[in-house]
N, C-alpha and C positions, 0 to 999 in steps of 0.2 A: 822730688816734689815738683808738681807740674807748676805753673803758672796759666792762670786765663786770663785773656787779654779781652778788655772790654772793647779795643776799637775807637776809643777815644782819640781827639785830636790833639797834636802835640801842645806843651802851655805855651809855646814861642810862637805856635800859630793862632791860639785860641786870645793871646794877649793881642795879634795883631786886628783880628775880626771883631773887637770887642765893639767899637762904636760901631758898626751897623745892628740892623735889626735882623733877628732869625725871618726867614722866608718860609710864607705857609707850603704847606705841603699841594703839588701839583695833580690834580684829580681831572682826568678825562669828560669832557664836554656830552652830557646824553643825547642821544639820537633822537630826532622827535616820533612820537608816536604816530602811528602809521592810519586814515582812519578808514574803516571799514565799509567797503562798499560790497553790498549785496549782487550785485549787477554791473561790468563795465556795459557801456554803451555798446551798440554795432560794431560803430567806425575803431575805437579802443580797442575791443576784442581781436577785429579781425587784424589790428596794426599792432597787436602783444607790449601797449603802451599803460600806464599805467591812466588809471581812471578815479574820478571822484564822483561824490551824491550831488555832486549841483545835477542841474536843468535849464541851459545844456551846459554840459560839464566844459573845465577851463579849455582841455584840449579841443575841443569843438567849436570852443566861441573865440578861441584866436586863433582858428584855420576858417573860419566863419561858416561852415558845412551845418549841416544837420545834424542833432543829437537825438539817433532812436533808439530806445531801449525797452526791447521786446517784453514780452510776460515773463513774471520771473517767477517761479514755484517757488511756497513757500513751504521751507525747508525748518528753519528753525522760530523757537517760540522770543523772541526779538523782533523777529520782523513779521511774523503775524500780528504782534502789538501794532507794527508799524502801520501795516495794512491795514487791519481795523480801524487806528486813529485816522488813517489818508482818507478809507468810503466813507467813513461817518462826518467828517468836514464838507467831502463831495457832496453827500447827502442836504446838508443845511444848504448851501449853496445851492441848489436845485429847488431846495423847496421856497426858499425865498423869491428867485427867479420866476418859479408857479405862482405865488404869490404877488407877483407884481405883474403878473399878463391877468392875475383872477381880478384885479385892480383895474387894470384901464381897460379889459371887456367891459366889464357891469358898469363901468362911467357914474358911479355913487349911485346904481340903483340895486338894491336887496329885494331879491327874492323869498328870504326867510321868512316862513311864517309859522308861528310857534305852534299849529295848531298840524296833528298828522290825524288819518285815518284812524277809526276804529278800531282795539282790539282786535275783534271779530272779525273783520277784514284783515285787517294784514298782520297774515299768517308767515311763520318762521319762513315759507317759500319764497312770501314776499318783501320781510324786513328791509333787505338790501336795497330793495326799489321804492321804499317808501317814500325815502327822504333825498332831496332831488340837492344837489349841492349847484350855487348860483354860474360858475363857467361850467359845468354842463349841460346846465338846463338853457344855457344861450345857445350854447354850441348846436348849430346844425348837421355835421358828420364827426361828433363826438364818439366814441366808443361806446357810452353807456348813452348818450342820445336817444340812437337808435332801438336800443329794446326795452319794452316797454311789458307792462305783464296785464295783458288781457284775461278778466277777470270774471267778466260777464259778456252775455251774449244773449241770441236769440236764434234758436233752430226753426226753419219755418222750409213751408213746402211753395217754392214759385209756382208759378199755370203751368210749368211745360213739365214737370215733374213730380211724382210721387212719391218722389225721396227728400226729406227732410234735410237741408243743410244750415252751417252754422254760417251767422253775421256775426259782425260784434258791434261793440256800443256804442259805436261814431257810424254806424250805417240809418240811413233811412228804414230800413227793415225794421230795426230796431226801435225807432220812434215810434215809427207806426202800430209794434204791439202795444208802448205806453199810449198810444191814442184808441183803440181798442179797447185796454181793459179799460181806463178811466169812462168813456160812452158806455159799454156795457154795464158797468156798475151805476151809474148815473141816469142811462133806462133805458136800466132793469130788460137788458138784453145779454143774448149768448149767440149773437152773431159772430162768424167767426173771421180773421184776419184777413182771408183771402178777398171778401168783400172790397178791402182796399187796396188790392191788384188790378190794376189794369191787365185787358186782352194780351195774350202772348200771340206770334207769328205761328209759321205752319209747324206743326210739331214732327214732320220729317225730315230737318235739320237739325235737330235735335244729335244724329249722327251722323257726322260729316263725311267720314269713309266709308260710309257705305256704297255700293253699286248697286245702283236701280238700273230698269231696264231700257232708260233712255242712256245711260253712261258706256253701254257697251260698241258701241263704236263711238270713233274717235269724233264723227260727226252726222247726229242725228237729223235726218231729215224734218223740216219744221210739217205739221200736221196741217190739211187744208184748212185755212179760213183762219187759221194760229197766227200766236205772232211770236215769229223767230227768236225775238229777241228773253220772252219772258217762258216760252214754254219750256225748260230746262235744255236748250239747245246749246252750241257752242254756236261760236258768232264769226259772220264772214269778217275780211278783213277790212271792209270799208267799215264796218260797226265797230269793229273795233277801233278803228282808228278817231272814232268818234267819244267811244269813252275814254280814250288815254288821252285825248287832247284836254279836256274836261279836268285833267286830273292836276295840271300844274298851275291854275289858277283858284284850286280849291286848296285839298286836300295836300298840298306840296307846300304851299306860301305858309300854312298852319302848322304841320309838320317836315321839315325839309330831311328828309333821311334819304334822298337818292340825290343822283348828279343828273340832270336833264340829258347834256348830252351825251355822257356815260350810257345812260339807257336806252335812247334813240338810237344809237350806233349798234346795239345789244339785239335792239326789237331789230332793224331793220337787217343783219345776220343771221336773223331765224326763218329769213323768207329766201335764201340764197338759191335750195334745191327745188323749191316748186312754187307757183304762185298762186294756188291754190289751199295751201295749208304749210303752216308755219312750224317751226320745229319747236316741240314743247318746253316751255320755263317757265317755272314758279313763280318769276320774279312780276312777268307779263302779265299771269295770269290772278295776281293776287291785284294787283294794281286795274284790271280790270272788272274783276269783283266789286272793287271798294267804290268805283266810279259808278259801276250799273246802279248799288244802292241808292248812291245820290240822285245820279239820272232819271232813274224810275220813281224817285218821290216829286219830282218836278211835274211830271206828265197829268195832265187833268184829269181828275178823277181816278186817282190813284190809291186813295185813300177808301174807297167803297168797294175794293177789290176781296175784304173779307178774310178769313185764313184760308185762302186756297191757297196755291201753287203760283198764283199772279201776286201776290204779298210783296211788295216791295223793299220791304226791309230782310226779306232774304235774297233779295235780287241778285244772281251772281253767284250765285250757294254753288253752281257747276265749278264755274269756273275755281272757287275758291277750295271743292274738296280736292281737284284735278291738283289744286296745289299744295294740299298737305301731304297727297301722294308722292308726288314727286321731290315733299322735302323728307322724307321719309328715306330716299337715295342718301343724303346725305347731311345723317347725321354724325357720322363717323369723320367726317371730314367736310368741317362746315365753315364755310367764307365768309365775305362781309354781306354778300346777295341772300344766303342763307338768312343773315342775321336781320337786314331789311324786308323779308319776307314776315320771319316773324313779329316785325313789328307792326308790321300795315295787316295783320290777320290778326292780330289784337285789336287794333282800331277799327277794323271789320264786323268782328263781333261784340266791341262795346254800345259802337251803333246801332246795330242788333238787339243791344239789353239783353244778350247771352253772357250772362254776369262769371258764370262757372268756369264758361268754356273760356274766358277774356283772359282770366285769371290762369288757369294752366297755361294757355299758351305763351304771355307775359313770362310766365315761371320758366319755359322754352328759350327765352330773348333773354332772359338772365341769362342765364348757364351757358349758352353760345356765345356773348357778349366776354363772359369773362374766360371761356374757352380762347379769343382772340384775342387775349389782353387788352379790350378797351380800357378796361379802368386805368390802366398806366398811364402817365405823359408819352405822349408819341416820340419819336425820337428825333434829334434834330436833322439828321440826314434823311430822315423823308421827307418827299414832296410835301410843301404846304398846301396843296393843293387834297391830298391824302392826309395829311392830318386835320383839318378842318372837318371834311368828312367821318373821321373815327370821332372824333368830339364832338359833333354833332349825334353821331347814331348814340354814343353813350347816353350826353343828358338828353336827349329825347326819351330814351328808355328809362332813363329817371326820375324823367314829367310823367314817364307811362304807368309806370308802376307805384309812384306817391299818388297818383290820380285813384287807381283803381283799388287801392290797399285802402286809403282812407273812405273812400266809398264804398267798402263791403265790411267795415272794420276789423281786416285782417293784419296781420304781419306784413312788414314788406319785405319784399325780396333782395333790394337792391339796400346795402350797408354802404351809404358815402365812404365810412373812414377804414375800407378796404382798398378805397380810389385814389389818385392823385394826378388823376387827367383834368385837365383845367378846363373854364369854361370858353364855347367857342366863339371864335372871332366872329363882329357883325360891322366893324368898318367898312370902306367901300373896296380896299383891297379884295377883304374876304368875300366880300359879293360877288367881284368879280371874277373869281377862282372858284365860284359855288357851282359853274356850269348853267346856272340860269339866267338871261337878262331879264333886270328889272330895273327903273330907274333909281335914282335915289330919290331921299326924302328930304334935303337939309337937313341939316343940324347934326351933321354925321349920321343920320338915320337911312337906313337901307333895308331892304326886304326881312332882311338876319336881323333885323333890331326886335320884332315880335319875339321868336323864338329866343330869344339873350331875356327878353323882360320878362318873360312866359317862366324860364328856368327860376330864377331871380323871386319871383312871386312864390315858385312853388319851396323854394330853399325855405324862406320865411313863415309858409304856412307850414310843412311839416314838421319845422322846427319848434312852432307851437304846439300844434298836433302831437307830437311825441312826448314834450314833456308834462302836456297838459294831460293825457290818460297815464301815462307812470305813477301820476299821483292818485289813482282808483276815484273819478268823479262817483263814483254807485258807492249810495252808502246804504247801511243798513235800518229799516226804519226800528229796530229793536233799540237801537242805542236813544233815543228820544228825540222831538221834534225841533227841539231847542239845539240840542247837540250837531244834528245834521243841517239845521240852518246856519249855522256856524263854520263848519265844512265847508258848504256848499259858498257859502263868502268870502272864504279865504281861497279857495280854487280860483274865483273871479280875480281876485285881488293879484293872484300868482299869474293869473294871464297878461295883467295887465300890461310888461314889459314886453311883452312875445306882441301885443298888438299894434304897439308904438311902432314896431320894427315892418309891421306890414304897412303901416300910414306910412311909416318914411318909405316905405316902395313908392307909394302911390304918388307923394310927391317928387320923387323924380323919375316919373315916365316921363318919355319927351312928348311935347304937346304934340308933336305927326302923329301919335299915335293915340291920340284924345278925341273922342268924338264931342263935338260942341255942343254948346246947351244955349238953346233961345235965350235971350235976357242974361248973359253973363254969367247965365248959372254954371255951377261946378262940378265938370267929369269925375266918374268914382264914386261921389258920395249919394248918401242918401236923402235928402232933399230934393229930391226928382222934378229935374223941369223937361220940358219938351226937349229933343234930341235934335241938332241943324242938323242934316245929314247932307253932306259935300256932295253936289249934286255931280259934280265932274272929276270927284275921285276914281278910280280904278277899285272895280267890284272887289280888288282880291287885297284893298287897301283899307276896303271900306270894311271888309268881314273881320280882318285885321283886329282893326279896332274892337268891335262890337265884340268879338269871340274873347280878347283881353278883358274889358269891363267885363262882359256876363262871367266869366270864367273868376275873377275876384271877388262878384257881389257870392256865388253858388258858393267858393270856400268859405266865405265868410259866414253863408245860413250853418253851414256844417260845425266850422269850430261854434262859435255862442246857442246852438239847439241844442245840448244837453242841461241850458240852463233854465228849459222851459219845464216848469214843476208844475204837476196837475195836485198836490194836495196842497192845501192853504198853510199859510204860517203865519202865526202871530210874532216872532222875529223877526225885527227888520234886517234885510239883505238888501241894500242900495245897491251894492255891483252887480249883484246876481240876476235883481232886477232890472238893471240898466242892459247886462249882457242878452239877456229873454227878450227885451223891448228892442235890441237891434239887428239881431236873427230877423225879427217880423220886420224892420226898416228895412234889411239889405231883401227880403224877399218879396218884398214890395215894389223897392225899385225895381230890380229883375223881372217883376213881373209888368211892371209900365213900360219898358224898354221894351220886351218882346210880344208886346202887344202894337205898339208904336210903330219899329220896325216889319211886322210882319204884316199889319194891317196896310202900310202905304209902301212896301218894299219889297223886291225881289231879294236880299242880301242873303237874309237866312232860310229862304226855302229851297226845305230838302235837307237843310242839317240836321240829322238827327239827332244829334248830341244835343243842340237849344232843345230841343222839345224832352230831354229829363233834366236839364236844368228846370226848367218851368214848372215838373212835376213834383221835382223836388224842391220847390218854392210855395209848391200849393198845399204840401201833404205840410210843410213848415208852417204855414199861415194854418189851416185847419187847427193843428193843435195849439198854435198862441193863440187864437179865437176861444177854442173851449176852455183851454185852461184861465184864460184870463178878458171874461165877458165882461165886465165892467172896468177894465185899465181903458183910459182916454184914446191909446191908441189902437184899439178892439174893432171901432167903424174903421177905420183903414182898411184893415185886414182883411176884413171882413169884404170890403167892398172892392177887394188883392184877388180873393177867391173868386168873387164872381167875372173880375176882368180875366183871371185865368182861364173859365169855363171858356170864355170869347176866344183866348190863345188857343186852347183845344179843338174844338173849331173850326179855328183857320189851319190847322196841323192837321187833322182830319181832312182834310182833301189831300193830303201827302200820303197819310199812314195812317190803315187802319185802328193800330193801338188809341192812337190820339183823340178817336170818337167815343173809346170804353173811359177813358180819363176823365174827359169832359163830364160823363155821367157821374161817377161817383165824387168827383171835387163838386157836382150842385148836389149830390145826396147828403156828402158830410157839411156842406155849409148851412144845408136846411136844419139840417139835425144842431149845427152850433148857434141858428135862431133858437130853437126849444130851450138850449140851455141856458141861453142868453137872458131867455124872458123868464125862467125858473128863478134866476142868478137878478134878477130883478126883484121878483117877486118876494125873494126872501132877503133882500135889501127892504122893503117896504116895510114890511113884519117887523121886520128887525126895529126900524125907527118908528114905526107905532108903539112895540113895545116898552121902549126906552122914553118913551114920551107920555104914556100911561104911568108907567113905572115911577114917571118921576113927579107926577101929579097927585096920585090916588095912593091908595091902599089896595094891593089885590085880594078880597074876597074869593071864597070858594065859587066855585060857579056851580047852580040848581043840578043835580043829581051825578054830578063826577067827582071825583075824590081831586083835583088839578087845581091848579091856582090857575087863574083868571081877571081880569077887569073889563068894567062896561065901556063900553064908548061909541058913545050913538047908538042906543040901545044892540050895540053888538056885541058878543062876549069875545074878547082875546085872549086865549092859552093855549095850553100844549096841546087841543084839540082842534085848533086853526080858528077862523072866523067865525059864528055862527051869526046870523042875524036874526036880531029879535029874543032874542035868551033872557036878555033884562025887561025885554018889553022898553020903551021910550018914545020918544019923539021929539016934539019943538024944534029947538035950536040944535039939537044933534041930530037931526034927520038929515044933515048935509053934509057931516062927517060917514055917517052909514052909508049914504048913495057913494061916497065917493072912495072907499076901501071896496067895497059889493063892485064897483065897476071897475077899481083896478085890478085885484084879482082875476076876476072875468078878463080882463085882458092881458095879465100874464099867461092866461093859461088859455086862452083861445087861438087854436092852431089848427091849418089845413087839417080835416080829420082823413083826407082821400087819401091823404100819401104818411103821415104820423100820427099827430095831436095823441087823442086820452087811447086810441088803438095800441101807444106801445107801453099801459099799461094797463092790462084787463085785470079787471074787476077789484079796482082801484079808486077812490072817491077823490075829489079836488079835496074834503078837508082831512081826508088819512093821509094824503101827499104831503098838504102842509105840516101834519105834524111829524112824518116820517122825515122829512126835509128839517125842521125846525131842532130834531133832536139830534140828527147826524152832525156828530163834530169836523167830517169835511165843508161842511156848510157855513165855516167860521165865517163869511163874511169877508174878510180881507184877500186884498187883492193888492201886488205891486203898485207901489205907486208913481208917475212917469217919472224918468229919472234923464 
């Protein structure tokens, strides 16, 4: 029999151990948990050391190095959580960030205005555009800034063509059909738009590559009794050297896009092999074009030269197709001379009023422009002397193309927030690195300070301009009168911030570049007083100035002229109002200024460009005259247009267009007396009849079925005046004489050139009542605001 032994301790030793205490049992210490990192760092990986999730993790920040830790694929559903949670924190943080720059742009001013376009208008195309959120609609090269959804338009056929092309609704073209139909339906005419076209130039430049048969040698001998210079000849070199002198105190101080002595050095290597004839470039030959135009509008009696082939305003047309030829070489491989050609043949032909041809070739100066990376920052290893130049050709071409887009109401071409070339320097360093001398002006002002406030002016007006059509000013008249006045108010209201920003331009141009006003008065605005003109300024300081002001009051008629409404409204619109009353202020001044100037100064003659500012001042004033014959500031305007026929004029010795102008700015003013004295006339009526109405009882009147009342034996109703219908006399025979005489003098007008001729077989009292029933006739008229 076995025995098992439990293993116990003997009782002699268990008696010995009895006073202590049994000891717990000894259990191994755990390992701490390990924790899991997705991604060692760089420097961990490539050192096979162990890593953690900080940022920068322990091993990095006590060797003090850098902690990178590249992209990590996400591999399991843990750290996609993670991921997710980390962009959606990123995400808030960003948008608060936007949130606080949408904050201090707008500086407490809101844009919002609870009122959007019409259903009917904006279409699921344009949803997106409808609604303009407040730091875009500041932003001047914003992403959505820039595009805009042109919505309306007007296709029309110019004088030099019989192709119909499209304006849009910030073009004068466009004005001028709503001036159009509103006269046409008003009297009772079907004349058609072209009426208010001025003469076009010779219609054989119309194609500028073409070869005629004076181009076929390099140098046509000029024809006895001709003169060299205009009969499509090329030019010796002493001519030449007389337009290209011409050119750096005009056309260069206004747009600087060459280097002087860059190109001197240029011109004078093209005479190296003969001295006789020069070696061909674009570059010469463009700059010589744009000079003859000028030159040739100086020359007396310039302007009665007609459309032939002497037309001044194509003067140069040789020289200038010789140079699309030869830019035609290279386009494949196009330089910065490339790219200043085409900007000086854009400004060739806007001078011109070749609206079409401005516009492609502009479209040409894009695309080359950004073929050279202008839009980039230069780099800092080029010459400063070289980057001032690339910045400057850029926003030139920025002024060029916001100029001519807004004036045909097209698209632009040039997108700021594809750019991130700054604007150029015009301190005195950079002047003198321009390659031209000129002095300074004080006040850190130098020649470059025009072209810096020029850019600056145009950044502010596009930036209105852009967001002011996104919001579709056209509205539809189906939605109601009341509905679109409404609209039409809150557009104004939405301008308002965008205008503030162009005052503050105004006040801080430097006074160098203010031309002074008799009596303390104030440059810029519209309050027009006489101009001092600094008798012993430098002509190309003085044009400076003047080409600044005319060039802010001309943006200025463009953005507030879509606020001028030819149908009446019994809704009050106060801003709407106020914006229509200062379109005809700013083209008022502009038109006293270059009447001013041109009458006692040589500054602006020959510019072409003042002389469609001016038109585009007058064709403004035309329509605030008709649409609003009884607003207080109506005789201004009015008496705007006839000082402008005087600008035409004196323009008209430069350029024959200037003489067809002058004609039709005195035919529509004549025509806005007729409706002035109409717009009278049933102002009168009106307050007779409210002053009958509130005396009497109206009675039927003897054999018409109309209501009627007597007064001074005359009947008043829906049949107009009649005298004597009640029979009377006595003491109202001096109320009858004197409605019988003011009628007779609303309606008494030159009958040799309008009066009752432009409306046959029409009586004064069908008029009145055809007048009296039409609900355009309401009467009301802004009030000055």
């Amino acid at each position: 029999m076995y025995t098992t032994f439990t293993g116990m301790a003997p009782a002699a030793d268990s008696k010995s151990s009895a006073p202590s205490s049994p000891q717990a049992p000894q259990h191994p210490k755990p390992r701490p948990k390990r924790s899991q990192v997705a991604r060692a760092c760089d420097w961990c990986r490539v050192h096979r050391i162990k890593c953690d999730n900080h940022l920068p993790c322990s091993n990095c920040k006590r060797r003090g190095g850098r902690c990178i830790q590249g992209e990590v694929e996400v591999r399991t559903l843990p750290h996609a959580y993670r991921k997710i949670e980390h962009l959606e924190n990123r995400v808030k943080e960003l948008e608060q960030e936007l949130e606080n720059e949408r904050k201090a742009s707008r500086s407490g001013v809101s844009l919002d205005t609870p009122l959007t376009t019409p259903s009917s208008v904006t279409s699921s195309a344009h949803s997106d555009t409808a609604s303009v959120s407040a730091s875009d609609s500041l932003s001047d090269h914003g992403s959505g800034s820039e595009r805009k959804t042109l919505c309306e338009g007007v296709h029309i056929r110019s004088a030099r063509s019989q192709q119909e092309t499209w304006y849009g609704p910030s073009s004068l073209f466009y004005f001028l059909r709503r001036v159009n139909t509103f006269m046409n339906t008003s009297l009772r005419e079907t004349r058609p738009i072209n009426r208010m076209l001025p003469d076009s130039a010779n219609k054989l430049f119309d194609v500028p590559s073409q070869n005629t048969p004076k181009e076929q040698s390099p140098r046509a001998t000029p024809s006895a009794g001709g003169d060299g210079v205009t009969m499509g000849d090329y030019l010796t070199p002493t001519q030449e050297e007389y337009f290209i002198s011409r050119f750096w105190e005009t056309y260069h101080t206004a747009l600087p896009v060459l280097d002087e002595v860059a190109f001197k050095e240029h011109y004078q290597s093209l005479w190296t092999t003969s001295n006789k004839e020069r070696k061909p470039s674009a570059l010469v030959d463009i700059v010589i074009a744009i000079c003859m135009q000028y030159a040739m509008a100086l020359q007396p009696g310039a302007g009665h030269a007609g459309n032939g082939d002497n037309e001044n305003t194509i003067a140069g047309r040789w020289h200038y197709q010789r140079c699309q030829r030869l830019l035609s070489n290279e386009l494949e491989n196009p330089t910065l001379s490339t790219l200043q050609c085409h900007i000086l043949s854009t400004s060739f032909l806007c001078f011109g009023s070749f609206q079409n041809m401005a516009d492609s070739t502009c479209t040409l100066a894009v695309r080359t422009a950004f073929m050279l990376g202008l839009h980039l920052e230069p780099p800092e290893d080029m010459p400063k002397r070289e980057r001032e130049m690339r910045k400057r050709l850029w926003w030139g071409l920025y002024v060029l193309d916001s100029k001519i887009s807004m004036k045909l109401g097209r698209p632009f071409l040039l997108d700021y927030s594809d750019a991130t070339c700054s604007l150029p320097g015009h301190d005195f360093e950079a002047a003198m690195l321009s390659g031209s001398v000129f002095p300074p002006l004080g006040e850190d002002v130098t020649w470059l300070t025009f072209n810096f406030e020029n850019i600056k002016l145009f950044k502010a007006v596009r930036a209105a301009y852009t967001a002011f059509y996104r919001r579709q000013i056209n509205t539809p008249s189906a939605s109601g009168e009341q509905e679109n006045s409404k609209i039409i108010e809150s557009h104004a209201e939405f301008l308002a911030p965008y205008i503030e920003r162009i005052e503050d331009w105004v006040k801080n141009v430097p006074s160098a570049l203010e031309t002074r006003r008799i009596g303390n008065g104030t440059p810029f605005s519209t309050e027009f007083t006489s101009l001092e003109i600094e008798p012993f300024a430098s002509p190309w300081l003085q044009r400076q100035r003047l080409v600044l002001e005319l060039m802010y009051h001309n943006l200025c008629i463009n953005l507030f002229r879509p606020f001028i409404r030819f149908t009446p409204s019994t809704t009050p619109t106060p801003t709407a109002d106020k914006a229509a009353t200062r379109c005809a202020a700013h083209a008022v001044a502009l038109t006293r200024i270059m009447h001013q100037v041109l009458s006692s100064t040589t500054i602006l003659s020959g510019w072409l460009e003042a002389f469609q500012w001016q038109w585009n001042a007058a064709m403004s004033l035309v329509g605030f005259a008709i649409a609003y014959p009884r607003h207080p500031e109506a005789t201004a305007a009015r008496d705007a247009i006839d000082l402008s026929v005087a600008v035409f004029g004196i323009c008209g010795r430069s350029f024959a267009p200037a003489a067809s102008a002058a004609g039709i700015a005195r035919d529509l003013g004549a025509q806005a007396d007729i409706l002035a004295k109409q717009a009278e006339a049933r102002e009168l009526v009106s307050k007779t009849d409210r002053s009958v109405k509130s005396e009497s009882t109206l009675p039927d009147a003897p054999g018409s079925g109309n209501l009627g009342a007597e007064v001074g034996g005359a009947f008043v109703g829906n049949d107009g005046i009649v005298p004597g219908a009640w029979g009377g006399g006595g003491e109202d025979e001096g109320m009858q004489d004197f409605l019988a005489e003011s009628i007779d003098m609303a309606f008494s007008v030159d009958s040799q050139d309008f009066g009752m001729a432009l409306w046959p077989g029409v009586d004064v009292n069908m008029m009145n009542m055809n007048m009296s029933n039409d609900p355009q006739w309401g009467g009301y008229w802004p009030q000055q605001v």
